[in-house]
N, C-alpha and C positions, 0 to 999 in steps of 0.2 A: 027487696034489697037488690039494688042495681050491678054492686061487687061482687067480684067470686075468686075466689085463690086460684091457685095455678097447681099448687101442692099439698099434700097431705098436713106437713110440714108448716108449712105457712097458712092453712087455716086454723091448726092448731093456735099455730102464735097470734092470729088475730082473732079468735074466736070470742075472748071474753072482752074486747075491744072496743066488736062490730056495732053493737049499740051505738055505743056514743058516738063511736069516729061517722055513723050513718048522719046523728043526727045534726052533726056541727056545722054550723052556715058557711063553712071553709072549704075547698077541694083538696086532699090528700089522697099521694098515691106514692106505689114506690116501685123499685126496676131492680132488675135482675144485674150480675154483672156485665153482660152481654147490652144493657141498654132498653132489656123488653119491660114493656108494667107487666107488673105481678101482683098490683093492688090498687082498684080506685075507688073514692064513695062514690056515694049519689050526686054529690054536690058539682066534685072534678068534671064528671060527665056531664052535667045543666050546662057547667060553665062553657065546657068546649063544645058542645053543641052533637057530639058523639055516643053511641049507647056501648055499655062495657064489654059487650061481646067483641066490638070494632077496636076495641083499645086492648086488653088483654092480650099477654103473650107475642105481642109486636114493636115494634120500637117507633119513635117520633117518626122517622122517617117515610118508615113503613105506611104509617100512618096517612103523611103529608099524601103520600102516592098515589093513595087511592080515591083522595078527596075528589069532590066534579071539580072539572073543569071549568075555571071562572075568572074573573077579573082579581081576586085574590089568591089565585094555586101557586103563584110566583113567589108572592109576599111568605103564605104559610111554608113553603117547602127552604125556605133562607132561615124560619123561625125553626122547621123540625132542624139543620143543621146546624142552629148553634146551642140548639137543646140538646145536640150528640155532643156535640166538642166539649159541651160545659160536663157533661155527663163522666165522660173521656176523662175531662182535667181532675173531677172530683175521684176519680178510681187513681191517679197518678201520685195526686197530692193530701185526698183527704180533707180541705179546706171546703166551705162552704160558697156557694156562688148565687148570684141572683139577677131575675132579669125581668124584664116589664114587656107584657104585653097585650093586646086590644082583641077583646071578642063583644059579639053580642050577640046575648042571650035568647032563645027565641022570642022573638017580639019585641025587642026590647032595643034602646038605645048601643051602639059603642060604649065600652068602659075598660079602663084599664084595669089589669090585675097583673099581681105581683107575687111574684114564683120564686121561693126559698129552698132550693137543692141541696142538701147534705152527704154524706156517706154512713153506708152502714155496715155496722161490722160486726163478724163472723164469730163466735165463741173462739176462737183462737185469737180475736182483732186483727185478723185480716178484714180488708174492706172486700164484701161480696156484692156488693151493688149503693143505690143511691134512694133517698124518701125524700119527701117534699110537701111542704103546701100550696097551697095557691088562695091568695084572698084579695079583696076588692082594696082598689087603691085608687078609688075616681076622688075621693077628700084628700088630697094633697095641698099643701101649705107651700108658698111660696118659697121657701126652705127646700121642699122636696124639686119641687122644678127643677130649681138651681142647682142640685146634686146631681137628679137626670141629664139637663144641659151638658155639666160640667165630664157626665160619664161618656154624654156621645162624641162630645170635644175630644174628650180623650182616647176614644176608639176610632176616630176619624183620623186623630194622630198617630198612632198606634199601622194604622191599615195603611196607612199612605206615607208619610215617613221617607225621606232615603237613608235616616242615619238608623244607627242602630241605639232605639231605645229600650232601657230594663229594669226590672222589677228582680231581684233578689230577696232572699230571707238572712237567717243572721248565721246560716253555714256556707253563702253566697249560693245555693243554688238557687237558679230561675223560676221566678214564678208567675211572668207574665214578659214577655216581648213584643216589638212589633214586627209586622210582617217581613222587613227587607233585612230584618238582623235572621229572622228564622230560615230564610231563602238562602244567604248565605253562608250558615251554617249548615247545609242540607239536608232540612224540615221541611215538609210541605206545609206545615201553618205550623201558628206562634206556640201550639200545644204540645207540638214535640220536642222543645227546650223545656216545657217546666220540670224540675227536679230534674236537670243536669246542671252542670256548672263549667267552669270555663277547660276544667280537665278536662273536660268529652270531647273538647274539639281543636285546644292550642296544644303546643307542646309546654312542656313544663316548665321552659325557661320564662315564657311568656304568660301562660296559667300561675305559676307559684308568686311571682311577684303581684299580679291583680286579685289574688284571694287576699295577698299580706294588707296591701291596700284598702280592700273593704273592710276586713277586720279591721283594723287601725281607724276608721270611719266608726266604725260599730262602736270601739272602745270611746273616741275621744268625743264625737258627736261634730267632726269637723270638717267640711266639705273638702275635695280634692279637685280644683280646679284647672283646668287646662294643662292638662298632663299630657305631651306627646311620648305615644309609645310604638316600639317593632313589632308587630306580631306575625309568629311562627307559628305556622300551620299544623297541626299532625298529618293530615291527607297528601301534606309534599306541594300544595301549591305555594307559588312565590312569597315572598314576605310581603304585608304592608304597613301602610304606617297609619295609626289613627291619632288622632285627638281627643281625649277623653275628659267628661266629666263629672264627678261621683258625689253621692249624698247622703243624709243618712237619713231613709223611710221611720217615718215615724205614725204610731196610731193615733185614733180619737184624745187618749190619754196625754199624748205628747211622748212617748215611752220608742225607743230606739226597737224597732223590729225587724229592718235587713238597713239596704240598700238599693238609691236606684242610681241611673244614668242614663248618661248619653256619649255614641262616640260616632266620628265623624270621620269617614275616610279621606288621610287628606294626602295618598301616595301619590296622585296628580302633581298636589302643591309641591310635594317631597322632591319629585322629580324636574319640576318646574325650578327649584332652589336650586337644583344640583347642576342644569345647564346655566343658573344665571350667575351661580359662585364659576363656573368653566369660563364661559363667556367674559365674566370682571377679573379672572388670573388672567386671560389672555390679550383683555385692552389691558390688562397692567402693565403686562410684559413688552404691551406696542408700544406702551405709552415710555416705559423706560429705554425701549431703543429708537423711538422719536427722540426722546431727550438728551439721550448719548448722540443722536446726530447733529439736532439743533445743536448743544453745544458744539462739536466737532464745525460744524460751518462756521456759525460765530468763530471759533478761534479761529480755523483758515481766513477767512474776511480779513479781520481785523491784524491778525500778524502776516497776512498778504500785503498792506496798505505799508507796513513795518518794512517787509520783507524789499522792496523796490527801493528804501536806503542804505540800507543793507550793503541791497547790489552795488548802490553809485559806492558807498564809499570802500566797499572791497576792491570795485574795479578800478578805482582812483590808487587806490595805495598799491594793486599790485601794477597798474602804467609806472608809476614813480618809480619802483623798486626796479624793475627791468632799465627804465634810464638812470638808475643810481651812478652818479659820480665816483661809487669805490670803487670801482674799477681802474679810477685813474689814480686812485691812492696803491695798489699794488701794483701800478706799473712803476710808480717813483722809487716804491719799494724798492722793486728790483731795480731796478737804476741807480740805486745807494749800494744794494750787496754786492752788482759789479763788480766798484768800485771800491770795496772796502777797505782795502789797501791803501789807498792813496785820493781815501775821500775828500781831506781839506785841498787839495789842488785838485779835484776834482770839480769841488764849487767854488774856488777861484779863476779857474783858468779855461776848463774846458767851456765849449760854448752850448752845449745840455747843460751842464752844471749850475751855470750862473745863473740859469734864467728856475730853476727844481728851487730853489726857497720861496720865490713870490707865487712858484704855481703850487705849494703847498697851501702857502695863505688863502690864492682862490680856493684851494679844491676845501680846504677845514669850513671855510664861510659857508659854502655850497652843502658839504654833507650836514652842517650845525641847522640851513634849513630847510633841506631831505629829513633831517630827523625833527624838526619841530610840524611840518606839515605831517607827517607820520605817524605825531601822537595827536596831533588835532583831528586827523583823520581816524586813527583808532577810538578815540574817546568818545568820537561821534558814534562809530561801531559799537562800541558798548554801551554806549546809551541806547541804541536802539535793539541790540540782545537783551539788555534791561526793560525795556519795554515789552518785549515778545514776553518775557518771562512773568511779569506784570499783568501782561492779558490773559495766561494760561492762569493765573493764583487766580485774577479775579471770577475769570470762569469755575474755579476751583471754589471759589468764596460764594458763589452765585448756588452751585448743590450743595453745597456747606450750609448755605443762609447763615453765613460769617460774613465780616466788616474787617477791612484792611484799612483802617487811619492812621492819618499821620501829617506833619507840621506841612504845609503847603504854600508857597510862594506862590501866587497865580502866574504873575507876568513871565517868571522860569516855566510852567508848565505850557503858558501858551507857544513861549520861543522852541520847549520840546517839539510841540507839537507842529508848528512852521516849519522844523527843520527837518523833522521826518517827512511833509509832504517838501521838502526843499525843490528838490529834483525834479518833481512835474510842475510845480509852480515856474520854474525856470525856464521847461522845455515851454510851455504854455503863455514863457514874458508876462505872466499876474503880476500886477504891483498889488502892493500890501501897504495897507492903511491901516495903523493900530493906532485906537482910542483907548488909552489905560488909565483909568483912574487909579489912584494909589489907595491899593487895602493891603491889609495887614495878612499876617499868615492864620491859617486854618488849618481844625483837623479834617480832613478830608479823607475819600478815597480817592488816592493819587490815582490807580491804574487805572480805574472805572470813566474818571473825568478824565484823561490823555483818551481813551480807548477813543469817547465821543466827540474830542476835540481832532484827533484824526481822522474820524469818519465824515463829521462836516467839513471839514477840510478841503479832504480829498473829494468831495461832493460836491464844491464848494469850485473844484477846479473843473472837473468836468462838466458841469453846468455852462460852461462856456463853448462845449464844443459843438460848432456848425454857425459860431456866433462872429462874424466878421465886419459890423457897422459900428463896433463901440472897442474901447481897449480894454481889456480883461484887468477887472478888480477886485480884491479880498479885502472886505471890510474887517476886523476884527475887535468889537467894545467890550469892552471889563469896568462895571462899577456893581457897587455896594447900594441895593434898594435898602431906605427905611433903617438901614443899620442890619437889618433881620436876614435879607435873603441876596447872594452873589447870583449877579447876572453875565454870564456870558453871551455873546451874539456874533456868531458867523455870518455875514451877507455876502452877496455876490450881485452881480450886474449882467447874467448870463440869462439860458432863453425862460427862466421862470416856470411856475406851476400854475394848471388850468385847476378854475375853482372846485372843479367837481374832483381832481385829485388830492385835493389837501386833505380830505377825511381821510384817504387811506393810505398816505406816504411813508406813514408806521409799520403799516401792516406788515405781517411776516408773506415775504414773498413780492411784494409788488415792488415795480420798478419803471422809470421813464425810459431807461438806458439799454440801448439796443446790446451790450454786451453785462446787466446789470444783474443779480440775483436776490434782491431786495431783501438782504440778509442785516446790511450796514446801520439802515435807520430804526430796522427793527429793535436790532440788541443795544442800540444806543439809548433810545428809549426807554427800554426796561432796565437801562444801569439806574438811568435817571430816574425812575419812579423807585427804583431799590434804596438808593441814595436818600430818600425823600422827595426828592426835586421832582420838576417836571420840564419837559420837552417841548416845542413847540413850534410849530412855522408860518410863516406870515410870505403870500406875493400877492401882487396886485393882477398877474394873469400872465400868459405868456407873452414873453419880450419885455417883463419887467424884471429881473433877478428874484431873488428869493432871498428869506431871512431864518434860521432857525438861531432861538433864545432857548439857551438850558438855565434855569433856576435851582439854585439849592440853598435850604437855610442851613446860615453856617454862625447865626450868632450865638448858641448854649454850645458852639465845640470852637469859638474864636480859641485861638493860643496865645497870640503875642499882640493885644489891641494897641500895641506900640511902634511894630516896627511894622515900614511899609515900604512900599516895592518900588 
């Protein structure tokens, strides 16, 4: 008999045993709590190639150490270390483990055998160490392959991994993990988490909600899918964030027996979110004080364009007022109070007198048209305060993304729109050629269409300057396409646009004009595509004038397909 106890104790207990367990074709041996054998047959020993003295009262390792030197001392000493760990895990947990590995017999082929490790326990059931067998496993069925496969997949994932993969039971403590979840929980391998749980290592706030979790898995048998969570440290290091996903382990049976998972550090992404939600408050914030400026231009532009009639007809009405003829009405005045006394022989007979009735008749003619030019010239002024105030609503309507309609005369809105560029047209001698075809009134957006009819206008004039072989012209057409859509068209006969400028005449910012901010055709533009309409311009190159046609359909908001202009 090749076996020999270690103890008084444990020959006793195998004494009436040693027979059989001698004779059985199987290798059985068992170890101390420490990891040493303290029992092997004859067979364990054939199998490993070892005689019982070399094995007794030492442990795998021990073992691997002393083996020669050879092309496999590498291979067997990686095998005594996870014959320790498993050893290790069975003293921890109690559970049963097993592993597969390649000897040959003296003289004999390679063959695989298969090593069933248990625990054993002490007449009190504490566990005092670990027994086992070992028996041949070279007739495996392609079933077993596929299981071995399937185990080394799984320890390859396991060993290599970044995320943290886990095995629980159904009180959530650990029963298996992989290597980079046990690293950073600070284990030196995946064995120092089995039988702790997530209280060993989070704080409670973070631990009590991930236990309630697994349980509620346990109970309903319902996976927990991409759950982002904060996890708080106990050791004080910073918070992170992971991504978790949970399931519920289940046996050969189908029967609910923990939980596993997977969680994935995703405080990178976390922090990556948190510069790009920074980064989108802060184009917001550009983006809203871009747009409080664009608007602010647009409205200077366009009530600048306003503002230059303004001036004429302020500066007209106060010339007038300074040569007001009432002046000569209180001189007569007083030339009547003089005389109060002896006023009818005063305009009989004196030679002031006689002539003070016919100079009343001039000076009444005279102040009757001081005050009709005064309101022709105010009304002119308040149509063009009217306007200014028109531009601000529609800029107003514009951040609103509201509509200002209303019944519309064209041929009144183009005459608006002549006489607010009046004054440069004049200074500039432009004749003006209107082609009006008679339409009816429409709802429209008044202010939006004057806004654009001012801008080509006034574009309209200055397109003439530096231009002295032709005489300056404003074309102006109005007709009704098809019934469906009103065609306006501003032209001019001034130095024209080069083809390669036409794509970007709209653009915000571009300009031909040595004093220009290419604010004007931009915002006019975009009234017109708000409107529905469209925009658009047409030259044949420079030195031939230029054309822009605005379009709007106006025939589902016609008002009056009766009366016409």
């Amino acid at each position: 008999m090749q076996s020999q106890p270690v103890s008084a104790s444990n020959a006793t207990l195998l004494e009436d045993a040693a027979p059989i367990v001698e004779q059985l074709p199987i290798g059985i041996f068992r170890k101390d709590a420490a990891g040493r054998f303290i029992f092997v047959n004859a067979r364990f020993c054939q199998v490993k190639g070892t005689p019982a003295e070399r094995i007794l009262g030492r442990t795998a390792v021990e073992i691997a150490s002393d083996a020669a030197a050879g092309p496999d001392s590498a291979w067997r000493a990686e095998l005594a270390e996870q014959e320790s760990r498993q050893h290790a895990q069975i003293l921890q947990t109690g559970q049963q483990v097993e592993r597969e590995e390649a000897f040959s017999e003296p003289g004999g082929p390679p063959q695989s055998w298969r090593i069933v490790e248990s625990a054993v326990l002490g007449p009190d059931g504490a566990i005092v160490g670990s027994q086992g067998v070992l028996f041949g496993a070279t007739r495996r069925n392609p079933e077993d392959d596929t299981l071995a496969n399937e185990r080394d997949l799984l320890r390859a994932l396991l060993d290599n991994s970044p995320d943290h993969i886990y095995f629980k039971d159904r009180q959530s403590r650990f029963i298996r993990t992989s290597t980079a979840q046990a690293l950073e929980f600070g284990m030196a391998t995946p064995e120092g988490l089995v039988g702790k749980s997530d209280f060993d290592v989070f704080s409670d706030d973070h631990a009590r909600p991930a236990f309630e979790d697994e349980q509620e898995i346990i109970r309903t048998g319902l996976p927990m899918i991409g759950k982002v969570e904060r996890e708080t440290w106990m050791d004080g290091r910073p918070d992170s964030w992971a991504l978790t996903t949970k399931m519920p382990l289940r046996n050969g049976a189908g029967q609910i027996i923990g939980t596993f998972g997977i969680t994935k550090n995703i405080s990178d992404l976390k922090e990556a979110e948190r510069q790009v939600a920074e980064a989108h408050k802060q184009l917001i914030e550009a983006s809203h004080l871009a747009g409080m400026a664009r608007i602010a231009t647009n409205v200077l532009h366009n009530v600048g364009n306003v503002l230059n009639s303004v001036n004429v007809s302020a500066a007209l009405i106060l010339s007038r007022v300074r040569a007001s003829k009432v002046q000569g009405l209180s001189r007569a005045v007083q030339l009547m109070e003089e005389h109060a006394g002896d006023l009818g022989a005063f305009l009989a007979s004196d030679a002031k007198g006689k002539v003070l009735p016919g100079y009343l008749r001039q000076l009444a003619s005279a102040l009757v048209a001081e005050q009709n030019d005064a309101i022709k010239e105010l009304a002119a002024l308040s149509k063009n305060v009217e306007h200014i105030k028109e531009i601000i609503a529609a800029q107003q309507a514009h951040a609103g993304s509201s509509r200002l309609l209303e019944k519309v005369q064209i041929r009144e809105l183009v005459e608006d729109a002549l006489r607010i560029n009046a004054e440069s047209l004049a200074r500039r001698q432009m004749a003006v050629e209107k082609e009006m075809a008679a339409v009816p009134e429409f709802l429209l957006d008044r202010g939006r269409i004057l806004q654009i009819l001012v801008n080509l206008i006034s574009n309209a004039e200055q397109a003439m300057e530096g231009v002295t072989d032709r005489e300056p012209k404003l074309t102006l057409r109005v007709e009704l396409v098809q019934g469906e859509r009103l065609r306006i068209c501003v032209a001019d006969n001034g130095v024209g646009i080069a083809a390669q400028a036409l794509t970007q005449v709209f653009a915000h910012g571009f300009t031909t004009k040595k004093t220009g901010h290419g604010f004007g055709l931009h915002s006019a533009v975009i009234a017109a595509h708000e409107m529905g309409g469209t925009l658009t311009v047409h030259s044949d190159g420079p030195g031939t004038g230029a054309a822009f046609t605005l379009e709007l359909p106006v025939e589902a908001r016609k008002a009056d397909p009766l009366s016409a202009g």
